[in-house]
C-alpha positions in Angstrom: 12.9 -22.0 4.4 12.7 -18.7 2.2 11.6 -15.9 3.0 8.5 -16.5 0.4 7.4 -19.5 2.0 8.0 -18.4 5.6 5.6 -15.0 4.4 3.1 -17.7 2.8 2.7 -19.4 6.2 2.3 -16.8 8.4 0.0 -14.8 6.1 -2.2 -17.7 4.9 -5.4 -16.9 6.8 -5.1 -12.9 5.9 -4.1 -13.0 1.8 -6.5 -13.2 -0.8 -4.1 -13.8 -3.4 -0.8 -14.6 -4.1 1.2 -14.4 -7.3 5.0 -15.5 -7.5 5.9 -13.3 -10.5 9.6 -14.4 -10.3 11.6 -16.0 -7.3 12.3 -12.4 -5.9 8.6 -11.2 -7.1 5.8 -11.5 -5.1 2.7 -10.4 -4.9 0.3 -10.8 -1.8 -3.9 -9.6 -2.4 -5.4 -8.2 1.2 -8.4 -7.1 2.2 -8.2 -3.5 3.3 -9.0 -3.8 6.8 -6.0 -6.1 7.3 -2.9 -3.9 5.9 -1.7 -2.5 8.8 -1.6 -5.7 10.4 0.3 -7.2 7.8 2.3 -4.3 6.8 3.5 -4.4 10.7 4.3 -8.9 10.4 6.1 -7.8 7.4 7.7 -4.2 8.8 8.5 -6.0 12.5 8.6 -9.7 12.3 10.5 -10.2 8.8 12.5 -6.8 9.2 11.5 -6.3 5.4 12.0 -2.3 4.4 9.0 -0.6 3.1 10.3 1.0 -0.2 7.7 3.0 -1.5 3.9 3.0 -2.7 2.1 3.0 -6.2 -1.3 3.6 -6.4 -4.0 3.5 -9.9 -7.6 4.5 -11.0 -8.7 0.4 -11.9 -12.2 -0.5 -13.9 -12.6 -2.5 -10.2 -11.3 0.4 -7.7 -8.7 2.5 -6.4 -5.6 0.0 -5.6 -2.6 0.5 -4.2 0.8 -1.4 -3.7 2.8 -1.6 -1.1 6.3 -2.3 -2.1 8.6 -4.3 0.7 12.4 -5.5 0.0 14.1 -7.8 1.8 17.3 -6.6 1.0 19.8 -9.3 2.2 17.9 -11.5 -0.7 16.4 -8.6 -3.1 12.8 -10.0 -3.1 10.4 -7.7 -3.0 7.0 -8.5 -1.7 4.2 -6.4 -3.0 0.8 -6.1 -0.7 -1.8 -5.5 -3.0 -4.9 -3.6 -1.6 -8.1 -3.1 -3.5 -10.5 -0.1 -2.3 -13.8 -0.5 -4.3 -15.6 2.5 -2.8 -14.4 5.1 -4.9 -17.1 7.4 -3.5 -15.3 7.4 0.0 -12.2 5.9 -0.4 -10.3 5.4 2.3 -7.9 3.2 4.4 -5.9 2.9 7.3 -2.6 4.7 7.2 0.8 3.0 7.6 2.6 6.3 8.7 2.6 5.5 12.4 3.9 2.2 11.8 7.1 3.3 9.8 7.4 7.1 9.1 8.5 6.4 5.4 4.6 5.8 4.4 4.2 9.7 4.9 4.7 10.8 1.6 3.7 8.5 -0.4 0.8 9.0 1.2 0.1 12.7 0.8 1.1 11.9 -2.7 -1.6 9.1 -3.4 -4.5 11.4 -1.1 -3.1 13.9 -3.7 -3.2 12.2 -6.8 -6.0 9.7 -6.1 -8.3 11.0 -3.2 -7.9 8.2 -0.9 -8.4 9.1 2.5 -5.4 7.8 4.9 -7.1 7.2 8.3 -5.0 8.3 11.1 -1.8 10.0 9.1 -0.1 12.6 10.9 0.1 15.6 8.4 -2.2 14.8 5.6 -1.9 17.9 3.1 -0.8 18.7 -0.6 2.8 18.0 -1.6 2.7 18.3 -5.3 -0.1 20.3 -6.3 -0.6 24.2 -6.0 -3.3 25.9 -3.6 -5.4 26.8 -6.9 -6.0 23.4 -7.5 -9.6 22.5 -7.1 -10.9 20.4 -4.2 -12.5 17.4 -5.1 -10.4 16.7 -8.5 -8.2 13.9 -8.4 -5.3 14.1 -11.6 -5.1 9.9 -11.4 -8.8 9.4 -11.4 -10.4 8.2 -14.6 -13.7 10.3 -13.9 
């Protein structure tokens, strides 16, 4: 059994979506309130390596992917995660499942404004101090 269809069968009940871009390509759609239970199946269970993060402005919400590799096979399984509140925006923070989420993080709260519950040391990386509260450079608005 792949890696892809071992993924599919243990994540049926929590995806919204999935897309097989390529054989080595996949994307997953969550609902917010279950990525850090995934992102721990996929971190803990499958030993897949969280690579990095990508977040975007959408007409829908603020979205963000989360980028895994399997690296003995070089798929890569992206969890897609949709916030539509882009009032509040906020989710649950995978930094204290695997410390690599931390900058990424401070880089999408940054960039985008989302709110990562529960992350250790949530405060600018890229931007200066004169930068003004309340104005995300990624936002649309």
């Amino acid at each position: 059994m792949s890696i892809a269809d071992a993924l599919r069968e243990r994540l049926e009940d929590k995806t919204t979506d999935w897309y097989e871009h390529s054989a080595r390509r996949i994307y997953v759609s969550v609902r917010p309130q279950d990525l850090k239970e995934i992102a721990s199946i996929l971190f803990k269970e499958f030993k897949l390596r969280f690579a990095i993060a990508s977040g975007q402005d959408t007409p829908a919400g603020l979205e963000i992917l989360y980028h895994f590799s399997f690296d003995r096979s070089g798929e890569i399984i992206s969890v897609r995660v949709l916030i539509k509140d882009k009032k509040k925006p906020e989710i649950d923070s995978l930094a204290p499942l695997f410390p690599a989420a931390e900058w990424i993080e401070r880089e999408i709260w940054e960039m985008l404004g989302i709110n990562f519950k529960g992350h250790p040391n949530l405060k600018r990386l890229l931007l200066s101090d004169e930068w003004p509260q309340g104005k995300y450079p990624l936002r649309h608005d």
